[in-house]
Structure formats: C-alpha cells, structure tokens
C-alpha positions as CSV (number, residue, x, y, z in Angstrom):
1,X,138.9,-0.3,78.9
2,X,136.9,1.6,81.7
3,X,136.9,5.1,79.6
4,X,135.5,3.2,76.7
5,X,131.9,1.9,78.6
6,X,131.7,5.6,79.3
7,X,132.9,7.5,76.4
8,X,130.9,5.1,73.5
9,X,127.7,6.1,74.8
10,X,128.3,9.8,74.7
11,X,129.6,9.2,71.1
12,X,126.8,7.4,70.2
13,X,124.3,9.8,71.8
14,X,126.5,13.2,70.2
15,X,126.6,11.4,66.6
16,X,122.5,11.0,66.8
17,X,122.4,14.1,67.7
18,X,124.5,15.7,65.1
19,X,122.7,13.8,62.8
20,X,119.1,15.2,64.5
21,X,120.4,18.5,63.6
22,X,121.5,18.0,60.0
23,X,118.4,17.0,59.0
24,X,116.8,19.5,60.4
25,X,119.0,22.5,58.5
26,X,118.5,20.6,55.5
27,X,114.7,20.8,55.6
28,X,113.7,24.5,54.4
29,X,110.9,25.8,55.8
30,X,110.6,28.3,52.9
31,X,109.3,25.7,50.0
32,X,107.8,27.3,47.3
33,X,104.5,26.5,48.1
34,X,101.9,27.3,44.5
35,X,98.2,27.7,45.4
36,X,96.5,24.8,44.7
37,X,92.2,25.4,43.6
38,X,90.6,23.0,45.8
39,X,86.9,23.7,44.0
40,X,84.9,21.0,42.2
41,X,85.1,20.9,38.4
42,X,81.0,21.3,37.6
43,X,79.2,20.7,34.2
44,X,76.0,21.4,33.5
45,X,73.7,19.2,30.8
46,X,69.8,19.8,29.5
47,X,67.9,16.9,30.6
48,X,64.4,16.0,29.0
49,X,61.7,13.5,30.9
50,X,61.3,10.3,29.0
51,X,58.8,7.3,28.8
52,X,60.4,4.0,29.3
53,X,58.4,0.9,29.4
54,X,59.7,-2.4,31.2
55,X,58.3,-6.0,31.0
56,X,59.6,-8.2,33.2
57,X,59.0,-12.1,33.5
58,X,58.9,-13.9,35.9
59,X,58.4,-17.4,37.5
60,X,58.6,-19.1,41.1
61,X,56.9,-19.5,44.3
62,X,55.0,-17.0,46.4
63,X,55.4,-17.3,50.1
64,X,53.3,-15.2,52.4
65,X,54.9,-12.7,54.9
66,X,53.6,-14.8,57.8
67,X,52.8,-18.2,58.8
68,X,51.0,-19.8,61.9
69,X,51.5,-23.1,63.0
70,X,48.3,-24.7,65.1
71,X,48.2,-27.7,66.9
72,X,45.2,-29.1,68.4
73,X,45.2,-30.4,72.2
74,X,42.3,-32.5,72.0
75,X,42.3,-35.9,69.8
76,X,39.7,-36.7,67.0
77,X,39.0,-36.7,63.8
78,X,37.7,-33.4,62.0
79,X,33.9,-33.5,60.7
80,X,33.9,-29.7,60.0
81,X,36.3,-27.6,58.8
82,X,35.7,-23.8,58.2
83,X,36.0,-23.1,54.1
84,X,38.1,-19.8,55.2
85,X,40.5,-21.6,56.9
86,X,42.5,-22.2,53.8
87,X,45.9,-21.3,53.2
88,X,45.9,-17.1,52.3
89,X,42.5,-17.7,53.9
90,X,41.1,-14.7,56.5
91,X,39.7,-15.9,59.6
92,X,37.8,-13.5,61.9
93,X,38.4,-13.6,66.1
94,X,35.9,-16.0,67.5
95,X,34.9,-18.1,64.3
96,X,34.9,-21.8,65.0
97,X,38.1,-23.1,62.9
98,X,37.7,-27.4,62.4
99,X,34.6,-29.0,64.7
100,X,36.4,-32.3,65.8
101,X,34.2,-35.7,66.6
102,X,32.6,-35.9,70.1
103,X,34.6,-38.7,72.1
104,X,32.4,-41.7,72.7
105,X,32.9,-41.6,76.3
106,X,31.2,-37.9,76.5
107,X,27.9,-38.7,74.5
108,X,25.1,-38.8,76.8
C-alpha cells in the first residue's frame, strides 16, 4: 500500500509528461505558410461640387446662454425701473437698475 502513495504520483507526473511531448512532435514547425498581401484595396471615383439647398423648420423656445438671478437687500416697492433691464436686455456697469421707495422713516 506504501509503494502505491509513491509510485501514482510519478505515473501521473511521467504520463503528463509523455503526453507534453506528444503534442509537441505533432505540431510541425514547417507549415506551409502562403504570403498573405496585407495592402488596402483603393478605388478611385471623379467627384464634381454641387449646390444643395436645405430648409429647415422649426418651432420651440429660445433660452439664453446665461442667466442672473438678483435679489434686492433692502425692502420697498419699485417706482423706477430701468427700460434695459429687460430680459435679453444689456445693462452697462454702474447704471442704476430699479429706484426703490424712500422708507418713511428716512425722509427728512
């Protein structure tokens, strides 16, 4: 029973072996190898320039690029507001935007 834990694992390792080198004489190494042409079929066509004219339409909503959100820290109501301070409107640094209601307890 001893000589068979010693000599199964020999047989098993000879018989891979065997069978390594088996497969390895099978393989030929002198495959008829046939030159293969690796370059791109090309054609070659006349173009001519021509006018196309597209009409597309359309509907929907237009959304500017940006957006600026303003709140006022002060409370009032707004007497005055500037007319370019529209939406799409251009307002220039330092223009006065809304003039907002004196408080009652500031009029002299």
């Amino acid at each position: 029973m001893k000589w068979i834990k010693v000599a199964l694992p020999i047989g098993v390792l000879l018989v891979g072996y065997l069978g390594m080198k088996g497969i390895e004489a099978s393989a030929s190494d002198n495959t008829i190898t046939e030159e293969v042409d690796t370059r791109p079929t090309v054609t070659i066509e006349a173009l001519s320039p021509e006018d196309v004219r597209v009409q597309l339409t359309s509907y929907g909503e237009i959304t500017p690029l940006e957006t600026t959100n303003l709140a006022a820290q002060v409370s009032g109501e707004v007497e005055r507001w500037n007319p370019k301070f529209v939406s799409g409107g251009l307002v220039r640094r330092g223009e006065t935007l809304f003039e907002i209601e004196a408080d009652p307890s500031f009029r002299t």
